[in-house]
C-alpha positions in Angstrom: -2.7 13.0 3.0 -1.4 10.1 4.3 1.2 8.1 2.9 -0.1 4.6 1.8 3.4 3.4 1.5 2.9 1.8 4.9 0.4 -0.8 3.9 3.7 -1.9 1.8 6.0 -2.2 4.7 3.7 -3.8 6.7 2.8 -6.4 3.6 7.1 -6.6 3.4 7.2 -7.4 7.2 4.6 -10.2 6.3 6.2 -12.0 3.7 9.5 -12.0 5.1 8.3 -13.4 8.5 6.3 -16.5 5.9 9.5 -16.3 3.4 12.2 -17.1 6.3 10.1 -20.2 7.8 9.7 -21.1 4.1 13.8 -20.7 3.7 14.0 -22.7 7.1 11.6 -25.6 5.6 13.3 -25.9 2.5 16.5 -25.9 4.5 15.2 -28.5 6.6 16.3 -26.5 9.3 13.5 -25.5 11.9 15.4 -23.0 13.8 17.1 -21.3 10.8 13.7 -18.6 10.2 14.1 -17.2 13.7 17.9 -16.5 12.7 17.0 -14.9 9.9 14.6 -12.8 11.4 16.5 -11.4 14.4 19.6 -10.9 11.5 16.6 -9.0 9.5 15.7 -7.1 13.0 19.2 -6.6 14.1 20.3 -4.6 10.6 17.0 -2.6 11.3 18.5 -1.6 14.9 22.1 -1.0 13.0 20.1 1.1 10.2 18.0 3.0 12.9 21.0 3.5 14.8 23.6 5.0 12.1 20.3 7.0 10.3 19.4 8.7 13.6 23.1 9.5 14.8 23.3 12.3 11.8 21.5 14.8 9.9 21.2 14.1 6.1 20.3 16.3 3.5 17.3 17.0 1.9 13.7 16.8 3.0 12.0 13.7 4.6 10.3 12.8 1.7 13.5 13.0 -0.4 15.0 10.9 2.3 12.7 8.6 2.2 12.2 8.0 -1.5 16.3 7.6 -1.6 15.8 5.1 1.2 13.2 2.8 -0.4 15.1 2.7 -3.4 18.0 1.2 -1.3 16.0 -1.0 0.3 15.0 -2.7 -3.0 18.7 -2.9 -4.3 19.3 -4.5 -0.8 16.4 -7.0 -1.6 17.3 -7.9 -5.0 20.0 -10.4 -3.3 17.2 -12.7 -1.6 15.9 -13.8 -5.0 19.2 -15.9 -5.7 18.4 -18.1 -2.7 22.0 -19.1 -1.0 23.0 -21.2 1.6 22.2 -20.0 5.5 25.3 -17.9 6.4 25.2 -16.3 2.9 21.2 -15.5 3.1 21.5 -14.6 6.4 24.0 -12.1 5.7 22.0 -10.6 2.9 18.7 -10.2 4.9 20.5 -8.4 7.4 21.7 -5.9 5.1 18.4 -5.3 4.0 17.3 -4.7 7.1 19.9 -2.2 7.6 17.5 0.4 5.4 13.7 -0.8 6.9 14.1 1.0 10.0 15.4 4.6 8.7 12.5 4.1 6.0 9.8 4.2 8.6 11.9 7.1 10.5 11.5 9.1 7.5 7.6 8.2 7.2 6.7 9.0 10.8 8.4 12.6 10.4 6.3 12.7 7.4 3.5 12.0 9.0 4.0 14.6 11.8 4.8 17.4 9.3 1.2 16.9 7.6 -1.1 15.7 10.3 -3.5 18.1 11.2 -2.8 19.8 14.6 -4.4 17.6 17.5 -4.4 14.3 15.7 -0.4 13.2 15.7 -1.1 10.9 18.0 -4.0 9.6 16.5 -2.3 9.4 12.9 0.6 7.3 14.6 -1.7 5.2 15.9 -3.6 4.8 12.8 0.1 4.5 10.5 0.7 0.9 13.1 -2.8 -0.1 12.2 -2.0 0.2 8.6 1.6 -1.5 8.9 -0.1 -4.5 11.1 -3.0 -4.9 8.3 -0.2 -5.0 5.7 2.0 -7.6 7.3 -1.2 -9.7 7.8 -1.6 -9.2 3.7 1.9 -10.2 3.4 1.8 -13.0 5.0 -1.8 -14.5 3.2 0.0 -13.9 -0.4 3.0 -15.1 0.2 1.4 -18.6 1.2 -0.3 -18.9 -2.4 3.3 -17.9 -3.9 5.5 -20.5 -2.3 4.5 -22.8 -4.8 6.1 -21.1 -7.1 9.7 -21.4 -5.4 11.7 -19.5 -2.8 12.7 -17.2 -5.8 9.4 -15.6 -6.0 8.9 -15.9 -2.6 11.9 -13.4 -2.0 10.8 -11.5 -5.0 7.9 -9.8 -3.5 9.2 -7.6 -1.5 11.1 -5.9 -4.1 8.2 -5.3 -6.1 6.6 -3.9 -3.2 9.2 -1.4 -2.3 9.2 -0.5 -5.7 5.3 0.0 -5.6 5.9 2.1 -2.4 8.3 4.1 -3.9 5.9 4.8 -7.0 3.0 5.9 -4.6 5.6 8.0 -2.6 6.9 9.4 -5.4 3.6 10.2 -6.3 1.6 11.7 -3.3 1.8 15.4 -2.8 1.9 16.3 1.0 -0.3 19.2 2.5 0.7 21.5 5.1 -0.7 21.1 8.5 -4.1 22.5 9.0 -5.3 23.9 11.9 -8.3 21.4 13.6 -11.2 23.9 14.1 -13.0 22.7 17.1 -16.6 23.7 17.2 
């Protein structure tokens, strides 16, 4: 089974990318969404970082569902919409969780792909991420109407969704691929 939690990611990698150019208009500063995103990519590098330096306890999966919860804690912040250092600040402490997240999912991944078809699965996992940030970033258009607030809601209730489906999918071993 594959973990449809990454649809999710990718849908949060959408909105954020719309929500920080929404933060920047409603700023009335241009150059502001681009800071926010490299703060976002830079706690994701810091996260990586720090999550791959050690082992941690536990399986992947219970790594991962620990992580995603995190991540929405870390989210919860956005909603109460701040000034620029403040948000900024926020966002990259969020970030701080994304990258480990996906870690997690792409050991996952390579426990329970069948035997001859990692590589294909990975490829397939990116697919599903780029398809969700493209998702991410239609919605989030129709939801900026309704104020930043709910803009920077969305990806909490994502994670959250991701961590329900997580928390709900049963992994299989790896089979062997019978070639004929």
């Amino acid at each position: 089974m594959t973990y449809p939690y990454r649809d999710f990611l990718g849908f949060v990698l959408g909105v954020l990318s719309v929500a920080a150019v929404a933060y920047a208009e409603h700023m009335d500063m241009s150059s502001m969404s681009g800071i926010l995103l490299g703060v976002n990519a830079f706690g994701a590098l810091v996260g990586g970082l720090v999550f791959e330096a050690r082992q941690w306890p536990g399986s992947a999966r219970q790594r991962m569902l620990w992580l995603l919860g995190a991540l929405a804690i870390f989210y919860l912040p956005l909603v109460f919409v701040r000034p620029p250092v403040v948000l900024s600040a926020r966002i990259g402490l969020a970030g701080v969780f994304f990258s480990p997240v996906l870690a997690c999912g792409f050991v996952i991944i390579g426990q329970v792909a069948p035997w001859g078809t990692i590589t294909e699965t990975f490829a397939w996992m990116v697919s599903i991420i780029g398809t969700g940030a493209a998702g991410g970033s239609a919605i989030v258009g129709s939801v900026e109407r309704f104020g930043l607030p709910t803009v920077f809601a969305l990806p909490i209730v994502t994670v959250l969704c991701s961590m329900l489906v997580a928390a709900l999918s049963r992994t299989s071993r790896r089979s062997e691929v019978v070639r004929i």
